[in-house]
C-alpha positions, 0 to 999 in steps of 0.5 A: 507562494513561491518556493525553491525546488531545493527546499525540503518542504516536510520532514518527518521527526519523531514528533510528527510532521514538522514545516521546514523552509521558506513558509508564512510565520504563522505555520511556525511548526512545533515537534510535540504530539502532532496529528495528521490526516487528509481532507478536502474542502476541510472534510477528513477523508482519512488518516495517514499513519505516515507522511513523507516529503519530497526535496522536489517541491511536485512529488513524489510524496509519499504515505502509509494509510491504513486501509480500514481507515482510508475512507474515500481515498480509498477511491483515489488509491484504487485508480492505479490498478483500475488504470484511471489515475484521475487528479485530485486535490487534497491537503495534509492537514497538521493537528496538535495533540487534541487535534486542533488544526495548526497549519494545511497544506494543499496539494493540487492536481495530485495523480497516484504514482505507486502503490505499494500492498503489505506482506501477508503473514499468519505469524505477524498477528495483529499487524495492520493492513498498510498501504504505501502511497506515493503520488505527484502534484501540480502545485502546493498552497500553504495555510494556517490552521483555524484552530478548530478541532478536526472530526476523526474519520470512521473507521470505512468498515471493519479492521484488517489484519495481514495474518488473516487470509487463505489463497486459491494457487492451482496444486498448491494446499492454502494451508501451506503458504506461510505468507504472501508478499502481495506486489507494487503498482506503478503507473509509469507516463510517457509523452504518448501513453501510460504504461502500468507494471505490477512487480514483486509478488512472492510467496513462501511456503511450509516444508510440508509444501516444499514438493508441491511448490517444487513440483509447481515451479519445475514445470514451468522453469525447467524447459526454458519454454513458455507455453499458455498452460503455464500460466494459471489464475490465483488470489488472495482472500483477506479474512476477519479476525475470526477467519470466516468470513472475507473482508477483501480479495486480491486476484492476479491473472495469467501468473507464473513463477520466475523463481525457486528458491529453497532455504532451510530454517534451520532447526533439528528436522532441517525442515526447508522452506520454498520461496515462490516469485511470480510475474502477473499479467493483471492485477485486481484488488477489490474491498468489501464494504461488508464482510462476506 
């Protein structure tokens, strides 16, 4: 099916994803109570808690998938940080409210473009574990949906939440750090080769670590030189919900800070917080099929 470059293909209301465009009229789109998943051969790899559109017919698209529910594609997300990006085919699939296949479309030769990890923070509780992916395609093909009622995934293994985790900062006491912006993956081609950034790692800590995470950052800031002991190696481990025991771990090698920022949070004691962002060599993010 040909289609103009110019034509949003997808949109995302607030009643799900809606068909815009020139499409078949037996993919009329509806607004109410829609599902959305991903599968290939008709095989549900995983839910999408969100899909956006691309006004360029090939990409980039893009999606929030929560991770304990990713399934195999899982293995196509983590291609960017094993620095693989293979192409693979699936579709978005749009359900009604029972789930109930409406309408699919495929995207061909899809490759990860960027992948972009949450924030880790104590104080957000229950919030998932989200991952934002953003990819591009060969080509997309248009299909109505057989009606038949799509099999939900299983959950891939047990649910992740970003408040729970501890980190391994070299004079730095776990306990100290509030939060930790984990980084973006971007895979960037060229005519002769790929390259591959990881940007955008941060972390905030307690007035109660403001002197270690000062202390950290002076040694490495304030000469203006660059030497090899000024890197160190670090890592996130992500905890179940009863904090003993690891469901995942991120890791990155040859880290150092960039920048120090101190910011009060107001309050009587004037207490004042320390703002860490770093520069990562490599990155390496590995989930645990069992909790350990």
């Amino acid at each position: 099916m040909s289609m103009d470059r110019r034509t949003a293909l997808w949109t995302l209301g607030a009643g799900g994803l809606t068909l815009l465009g020139a499409r078949p009229s037996s993919a009329a789109p509806s607004s109410a109570g829609e599902t959305y998943s991903l599968s290939v051969g008709g095989k549900s790899l995983g839910l999408v808690n969100t899909f956006k559109p691309s006004s360029n017919r090939l990409g980039p698209f893009k999606a929030t998938v929560n991770i304990s529910q990713a399934g195999e594609l899982l293995e196509w997300i983590e291609s960017i940080w094993k620095k693989t990006t293979p192409k693979v085919s699936f579709a978005i699939d749009v359900g009604d409210s029972s789930g109930k296949l409406k309408r699919r479309l495929t995207m061909q030769g899809c490759i990860v473009k960027q992948v972009s990890l949450p924030k880790l923070a104590a104080k957000d509780g229950k919030k998932h574990f989200d991952i934002a992916v953003e990819w591009e395609v060969e080509d997309l093909k248009f299909e109505k949906g057989d009606g038949k009622a799509a099999s939900a995934p299983k959950p891939s293994f047990a649910d992740w939440l970003t408040s729970n985790f501890t980190t391994n900062i070299p004079g730095i006491s776990s306990s100290d750090v509030l939060s930790v912006q984990l980084p973006t993956l971007a895979r960037h081609p060229t005519r002769h080769y790929t390259g591959y950034t990881v940007s955008g790692l941060k972390t905030e800590h307690t007035p109660a670590g403001f002197e270690a995470a000062l202390a950290m950052a002076k040694k490495v800031l304030k000469d203006g030189a660059i030497s090899d002991s000024e890197y160190a190696d670090w890592g996130v481990d992500i905890k179940d919900q009863t904090t003993k025991k690891k469901l995942g771990s991120a890791s990155f090698a040859r880290a150092r800070p960039v920048k120090f920022k101190p910011a009060s949070k107001g309050g009587k004691d004037g207490s004042t917080h320390a703002f860490v962002e770093w520069v990562v060599e490599e990155f390496d993010f590995k989930i645990l099929k069992k909790p350990q």
